[in-house]
N, C-alpha and C positions, 0 to 999 in steps of 0.2 A: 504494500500500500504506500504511496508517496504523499510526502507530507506538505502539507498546504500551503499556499503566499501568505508568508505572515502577514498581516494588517492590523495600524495604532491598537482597538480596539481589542482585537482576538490577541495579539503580545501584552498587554496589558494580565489579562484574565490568565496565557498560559504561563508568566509570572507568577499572579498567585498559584495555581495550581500546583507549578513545580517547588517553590517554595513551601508549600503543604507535603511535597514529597507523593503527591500520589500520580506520577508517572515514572515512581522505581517498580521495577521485577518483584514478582510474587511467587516466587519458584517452591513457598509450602505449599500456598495453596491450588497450583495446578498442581502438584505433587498429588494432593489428596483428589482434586478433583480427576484427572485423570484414571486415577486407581480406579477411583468408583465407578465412573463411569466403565472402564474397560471393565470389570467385575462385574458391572450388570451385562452389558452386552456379551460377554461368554458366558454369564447365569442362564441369558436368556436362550442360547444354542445349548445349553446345558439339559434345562426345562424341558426344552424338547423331545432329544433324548430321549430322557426319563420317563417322562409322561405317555411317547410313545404313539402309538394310533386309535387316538380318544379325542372326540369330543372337546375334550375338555383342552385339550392345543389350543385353541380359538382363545383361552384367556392369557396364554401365552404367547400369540401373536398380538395382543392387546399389551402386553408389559414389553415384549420385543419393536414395537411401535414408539412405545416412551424411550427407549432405548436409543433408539435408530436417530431418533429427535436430537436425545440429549448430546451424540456424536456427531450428530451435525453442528449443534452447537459448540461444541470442542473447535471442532474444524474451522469454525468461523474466528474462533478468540486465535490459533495458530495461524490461520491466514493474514491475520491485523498484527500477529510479531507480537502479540500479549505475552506469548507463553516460550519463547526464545527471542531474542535481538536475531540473530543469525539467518539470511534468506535460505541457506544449506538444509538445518534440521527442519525448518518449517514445512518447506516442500516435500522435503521427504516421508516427512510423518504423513502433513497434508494428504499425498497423494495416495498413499499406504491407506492411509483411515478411508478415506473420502472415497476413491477409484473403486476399491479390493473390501471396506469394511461394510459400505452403505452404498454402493453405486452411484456415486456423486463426481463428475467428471471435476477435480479440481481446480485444473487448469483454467477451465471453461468458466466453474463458478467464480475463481477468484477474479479474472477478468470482467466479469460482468459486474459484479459488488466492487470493484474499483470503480468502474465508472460511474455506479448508482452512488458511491460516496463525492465523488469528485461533483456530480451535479442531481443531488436530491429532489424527485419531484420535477423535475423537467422535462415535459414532453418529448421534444427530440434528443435528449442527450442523455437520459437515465432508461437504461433498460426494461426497470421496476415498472416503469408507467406507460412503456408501449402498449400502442390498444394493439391486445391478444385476441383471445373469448370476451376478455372483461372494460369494459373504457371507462377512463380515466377523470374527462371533463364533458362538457357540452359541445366542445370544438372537435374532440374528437368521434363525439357519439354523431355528428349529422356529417362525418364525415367517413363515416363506418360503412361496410357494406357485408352481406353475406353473415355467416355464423353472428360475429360479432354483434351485427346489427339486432341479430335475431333477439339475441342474448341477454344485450342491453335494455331492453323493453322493461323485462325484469330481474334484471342482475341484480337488484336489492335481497329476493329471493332465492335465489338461483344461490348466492356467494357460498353459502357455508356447505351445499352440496358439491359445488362443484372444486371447493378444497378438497376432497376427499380424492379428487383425482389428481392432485399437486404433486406427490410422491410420484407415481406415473409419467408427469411432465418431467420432471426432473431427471428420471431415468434416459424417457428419449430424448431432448434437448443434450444429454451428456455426448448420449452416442454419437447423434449429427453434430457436434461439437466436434470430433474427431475429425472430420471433413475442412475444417479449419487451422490453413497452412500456416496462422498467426500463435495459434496454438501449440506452446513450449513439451518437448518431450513429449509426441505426439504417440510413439515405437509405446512406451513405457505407460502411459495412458488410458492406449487401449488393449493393451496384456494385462491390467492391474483390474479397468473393467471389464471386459473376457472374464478373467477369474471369479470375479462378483456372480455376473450372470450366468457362470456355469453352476458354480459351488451352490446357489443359492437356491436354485430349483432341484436340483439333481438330492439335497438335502431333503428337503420338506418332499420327493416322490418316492424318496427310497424309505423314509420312516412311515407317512402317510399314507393311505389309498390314496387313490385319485379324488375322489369326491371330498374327501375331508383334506388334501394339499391345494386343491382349489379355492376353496372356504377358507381354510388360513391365509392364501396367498392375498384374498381379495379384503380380509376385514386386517392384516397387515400394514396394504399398502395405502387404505383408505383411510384407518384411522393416522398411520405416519404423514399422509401429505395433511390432516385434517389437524393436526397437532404444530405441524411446521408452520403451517395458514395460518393458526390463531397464536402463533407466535410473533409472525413479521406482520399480520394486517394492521395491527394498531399502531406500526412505529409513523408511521408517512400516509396511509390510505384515508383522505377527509381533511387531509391538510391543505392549504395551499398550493395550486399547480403553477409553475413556471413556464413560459415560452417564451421563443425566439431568443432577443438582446436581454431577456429579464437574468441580471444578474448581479443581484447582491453581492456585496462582502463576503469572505469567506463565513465572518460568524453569523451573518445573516441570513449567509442562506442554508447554514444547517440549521438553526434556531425555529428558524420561521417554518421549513416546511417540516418540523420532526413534532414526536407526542410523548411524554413520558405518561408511564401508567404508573401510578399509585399504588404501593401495596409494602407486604413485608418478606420477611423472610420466604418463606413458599411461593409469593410472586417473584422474588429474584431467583428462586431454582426453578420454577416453572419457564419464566421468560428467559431462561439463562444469561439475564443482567440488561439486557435487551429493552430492557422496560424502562432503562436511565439512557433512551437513546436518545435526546439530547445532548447528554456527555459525549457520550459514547462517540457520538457523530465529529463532534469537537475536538475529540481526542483519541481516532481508534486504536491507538498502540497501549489505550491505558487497562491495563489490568483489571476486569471484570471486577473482582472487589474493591478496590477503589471508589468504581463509578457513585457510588451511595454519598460517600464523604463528598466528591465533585459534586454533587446537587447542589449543596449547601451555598456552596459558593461561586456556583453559573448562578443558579437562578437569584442572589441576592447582585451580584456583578450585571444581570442582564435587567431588574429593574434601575437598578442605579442609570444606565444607560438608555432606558426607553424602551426595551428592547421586547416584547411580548414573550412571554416561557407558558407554555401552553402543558398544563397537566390534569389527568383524569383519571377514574378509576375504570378496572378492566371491563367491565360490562356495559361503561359509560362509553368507552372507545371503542368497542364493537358498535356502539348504537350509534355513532357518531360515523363511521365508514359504512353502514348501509343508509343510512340517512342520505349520503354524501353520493351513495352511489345508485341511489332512486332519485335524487336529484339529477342528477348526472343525464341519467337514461330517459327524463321528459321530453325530449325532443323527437325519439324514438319513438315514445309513445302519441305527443301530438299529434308526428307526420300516420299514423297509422291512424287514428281515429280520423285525420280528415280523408284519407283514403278511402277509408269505407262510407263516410259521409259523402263523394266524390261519387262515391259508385250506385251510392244511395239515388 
């Protein structure tokens, strides 16, 4: 990740911060968290095992689900250099975990989350807010056409079903990621996911029937992308969109278009720290635990300065991006009502 044009304002604030000390190394606590996490995710191929060709696997792909999550999140704190300074081990791990653990093409992801950090919320420049299935603002919903258009009518409804299929995007977006000559250790990328997708079926048909590896494959992968969705929708989704020349300061334009959620303990292991993305955005090399203490003193630093710090609680910010994305999709819905009033 490359670190920002410093500006009067943003050198100010990364002063106090570094003088608080909380952009040094936390090498206990990814120590512990790493543990745990790899301890659950071979509990969870453990489980399997054990339990065998029963029914009852389906709650084990429900806990291997949370699992898959919480390595994904790993993966994101070692791609921002949280969890080593060194580009060497980061990749390495990176691509180990991410490629071969969770079929997360890394290369692919961390290119794209560089660019979504570099320009948050901006229509042509942030990957996050391309209209896909789902659109974005009004500018892009009456310029939609096809699935999208469809979609958009009611993507306020539609949102939290169609996270279910996120894990799935994920997978295929890795693979045609391979297809891109910009794409670093392209050889090693796609041997690391090869192995993902062989290991990962061939596992769950050789303990399972068919009928019961089917059923886990599918309540898996639906609740993993449905867990990553309610992880990342609330950071940015209902914020402010940027286009064209629209381009803030560096601290303003992560300030303005990011949401932190409110909560404690169990919201920082749930959202794995994700929920201070404010900070987070401000600072992504800072050490997941940190970011708590960094609240204190962005959000008193960004009143001092004018500066709007937008925070809410987890269920407020879910209500807050379908709101944002039935709003969105009015124009979808106008032009179809005067349609059939046209044809009336």
């Amino acid at each position: 990740m490359t670190t920002p044009a410093v500006k009067p304002d943003y050198a100010r604030l990364l002063r106090r911060i570094s003088d608080a000390g909380l952009m040094n190394r936390r090498p206990g606590y990814y120590a512990v968290r790493l543990g745990l996490v790899g301890l659950g995710f071979a509990g969870g191929w453990a489980a399997l095992f054990l339990v065998g060709d029963s029914w009852w696997t389906l709650l084990v792909a429900a806990f291997m689900a949370v699992t898959f999550a919480q390595v994904a999140l790993v993966l994101h704190d070692v791609a921002h250099r949280q969890v080593w300074r060194l580009r060497r081990p980061s990749e390495l791990v990176g691509r180990i975990v991410g490629n071969a653990g969770i079929g997360l093409a890394y290369g692919w992801w961390q290119d794209k989350h560089t660019r979504h950090h570099a320009n948050p919320n901006h229509e042509e420049l942030d990957p996050d807010v391309a209209p896909d299935i789902l659109v974005w603002s009004q500018r892009q919903a009456r310029a939609s056409r096809g699935l999208p258009r469809l979609v958009g009518k009611a993507q306020a409804y539609l949102f939290f079903p169609l996270l279910m299929l996120e894990g799935v995007n994920l997978h295929v977006s890795s693979v045609r990621a391979l297809g891109n000559r910009s794409i670093k250790h392209r050889g090693w990328e796609a041997a690391l996911l090869l192995a993902h997708f062989v290991a990962y079926p061939t596992a769950l048909f050789t303990i399972l029937s068919v009928d019961k590896a089917f059923a886990f494959l599918i309540v898996h992968q639906a609740l993993f992308g449905l867990y990553l969705g309610c992880i990342f929708a609330p950071n940015h989704k209902g914020m402010p969109t940027l286009t064209g020349d629209d381009r803030p300061d560096y601290l303003r334009r992560q300030v303005l278009t990011s949401r932190n959620v409110r909560g404690g303990v169990l919201t920082d292991l749930a959202l794995g720290g994700l929920n201070y993305q404010i900070e987070h955005h401000l600072f992504p090399s800072m050490p997941t635990p940190n970011l708590r203490r960094a609240q204190v003193i962005v959000r008193g630093f960004c009143a001092e300065i004018g500066v709007p710090y937008h925070e809410t609680g987890l269920i407020s910010s879910y209500r807050e991006t379908l709101r944002h994305l039935h709003r969105v999709g009015a124009p979808l819905r106008t032009a179809t009502v005067s349609q059939d009033l046209s044809r009336g």
